[in-house]
C-alpha positions, 0 to 999 in steps of 0.5 A, spaced: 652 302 818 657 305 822 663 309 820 669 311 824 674 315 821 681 316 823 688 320 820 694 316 819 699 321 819 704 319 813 699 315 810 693 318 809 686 316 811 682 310 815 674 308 815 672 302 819 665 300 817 660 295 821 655 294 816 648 293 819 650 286 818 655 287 824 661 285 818 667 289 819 671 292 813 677 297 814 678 301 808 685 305 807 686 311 802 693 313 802 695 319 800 698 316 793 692 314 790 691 306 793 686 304 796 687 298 802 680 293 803 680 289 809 674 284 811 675 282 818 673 276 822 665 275 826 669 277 832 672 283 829 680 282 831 682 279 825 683 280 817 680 274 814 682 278 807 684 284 804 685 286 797 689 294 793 686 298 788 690 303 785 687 310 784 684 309 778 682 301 780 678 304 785 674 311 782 672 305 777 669 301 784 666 307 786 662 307 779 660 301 780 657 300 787 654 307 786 650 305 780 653 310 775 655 303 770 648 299 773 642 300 777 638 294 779 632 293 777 629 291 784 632 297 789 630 295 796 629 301 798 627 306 792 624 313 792 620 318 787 618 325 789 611 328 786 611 335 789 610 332 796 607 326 794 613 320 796 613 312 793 618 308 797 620 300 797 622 298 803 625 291 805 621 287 811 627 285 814 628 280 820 629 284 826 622 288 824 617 289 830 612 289 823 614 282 821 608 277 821 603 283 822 597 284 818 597 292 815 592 292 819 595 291 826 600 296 824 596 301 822 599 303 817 594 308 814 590 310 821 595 312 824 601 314 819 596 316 814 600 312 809 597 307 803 601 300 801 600 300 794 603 292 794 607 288 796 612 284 793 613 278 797 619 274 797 618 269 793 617 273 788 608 274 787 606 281 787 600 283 791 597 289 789 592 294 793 593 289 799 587 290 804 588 291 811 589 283 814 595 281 808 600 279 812 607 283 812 613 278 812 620 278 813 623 279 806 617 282 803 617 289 800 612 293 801 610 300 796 608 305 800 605 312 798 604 318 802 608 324 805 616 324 806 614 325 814 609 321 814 613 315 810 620 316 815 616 315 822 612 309 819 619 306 817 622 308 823 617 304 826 617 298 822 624 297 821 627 299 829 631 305 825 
């Protein structure tokens, strides 16, 4: 994701947001408290809808998209830390350089020093303890198991981060 923000004089604050998906969204906080979303066209050029938030509206938005009122159960992308042991579910998405690879081909465990713990496929069925020929799809997760440093060059790698 890409932000830029920018001072209006007067007014308050803008964000322009490109998601990872290339969506654009602007969002306005004004010095009185409202906030102003605008979601923009593919081209980015026009504002295809828009929609204001008092201050109050919006702090309860915020809870909400960031978990504090519901976390789903299903995370794309979870963490838990034991001392320097780290579990991470990540996403295979469509542009990964590891999409129909094997474990093996990518050399999760030689040259990363990491374990798949399962893979959770797109339609659902679990894998568990997958050997080195499993195939990783696009939208399959994988639970992978090692060192922070290790984990976040093996992601780096596979997601083109």
């Amino acid at each position: 994701m890409n932000i830029r923000e920018s001072e209006l004089p007067g007014i308050g604050y803008k964000y322009e947001i490109i998601t990872k998906d290339r969506e654009k969204i602007a969002l306005v906080v004004h010095d009185d408290g409202r906030r102003e979303i605008y979601h923009f066209d593919e081209e980015h050029e026009e504002c295809v809808s828009n929609i204001t938030f008092s201050d109050s509206e919006a702090r309860q938005l915020a809870a909400i998209l960031g978990g504090m009122v519901y976390q789903p159960k299903a995370l794309e992308s979870i963490e838990v830390a034991l001392n320097d042991l780290v579990i991470e579910w990540f996403k295979i998405e469509k542009d990964s350089p590891s999409a129909a690879k094997t474990i093996g081909e990518i050399e999760i465990r030689q040259k990363y020093g990491v374990n798949v713990i399962a893979v959770i496929k797109k339609n659902g069925q679990k894998v568990l303890n997958p050997g080195s020929d499993e195939i990783l799809e696009i939208g399959d997760t994988i639970v992978i198991s090692g060192e922070r440093k290790e984990i976040r060059e093996l992601i780096k790698k596979i997601s083109n981060r």
